[in-house]
Residue, then its C-alpha position, 0 to 999 in steps of 0.5 A: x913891134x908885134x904881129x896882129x895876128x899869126x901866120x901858119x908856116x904853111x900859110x901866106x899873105x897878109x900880117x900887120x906888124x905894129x907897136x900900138x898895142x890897144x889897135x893890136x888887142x881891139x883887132x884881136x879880139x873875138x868880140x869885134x868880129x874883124x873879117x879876115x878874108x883867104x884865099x884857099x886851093x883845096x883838094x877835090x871840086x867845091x861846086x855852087x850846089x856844095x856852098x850852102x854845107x859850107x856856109x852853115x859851118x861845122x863843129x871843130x873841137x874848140x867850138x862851132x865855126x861859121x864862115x861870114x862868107x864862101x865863094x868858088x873863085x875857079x877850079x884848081x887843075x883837075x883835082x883841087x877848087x880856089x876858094x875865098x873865105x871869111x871869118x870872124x874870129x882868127x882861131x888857130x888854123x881854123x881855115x884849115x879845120x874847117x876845110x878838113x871837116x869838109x872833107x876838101x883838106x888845104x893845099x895853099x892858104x893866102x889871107x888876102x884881108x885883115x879888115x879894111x886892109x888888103x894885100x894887094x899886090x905884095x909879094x911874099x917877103x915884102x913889106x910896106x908902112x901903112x898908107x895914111x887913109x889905112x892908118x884912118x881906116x883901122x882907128x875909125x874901126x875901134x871908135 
């Protein structure tokens, strides 16, 4: 068994853990541009009129970074904003870079989505196999 994918320290949510190695390279691999959708409290509001400077990305130090989606989800306190955001390519800590290059560094990090899969409820620390219909899901992905 092997993570597809990483998890920061700093950073929960949804990890696949499998022992099919070709499901593993083919969800990894950059040119298949698999969505992995997270949930972010970040510091500072993010307002509506702010999300066009989020959606045209920026320039980290290993390259361009666009988001395939941003949205404001609610106002963190005072001082912090929850947003979801999409990307395609599962760089390290790329989440977090982009959000510093904007100037709203990350409070809490939590992927919600690897492709069809969804977090759903599931606590931190838990665990459960793969429904049949995911299994389908993620093997109707690769062809």
């Amino acid at each position: 068994m092997f993570p597809v994918g990483r998890l920061d320290y700093d950073t929960e949510g949804l990890l696949l853990l499998t022992d099919d190695g070709p499901l593993a390279n083919y969800l990894l691999h950059p040119r298949y541009e698999i969505p992995r959708v997270y949930e972010t409290e970040v510091e500072g509001h993010v307002r509506e009129a702010d999300l066009a400077r989020w959606r045209r990305g920026v320039l980290l130090d290993d390259g361009a970074a666009v988001p395939r989606s941003v949205r404001v989800l609610r106002r963190a306190g005072a001082t912090g904003t929850w947003l979801e955001l999409t990307f395609a390519e599962g760089r390290n800590r790329e989440v977090r870079r982009y959000a510093r290059a904007l100037g709203h560094p990350v409070r809490r990090l939590r992927r919600i989505a690897f492709g069809p899969l969804r977090l759903g409820d599931l606590a931190p620390g838990q665990s459960r196999p793969l429904r049949p219909a995911e299994l389908a899901d993620l093997n109707r992905l690769r062809g």
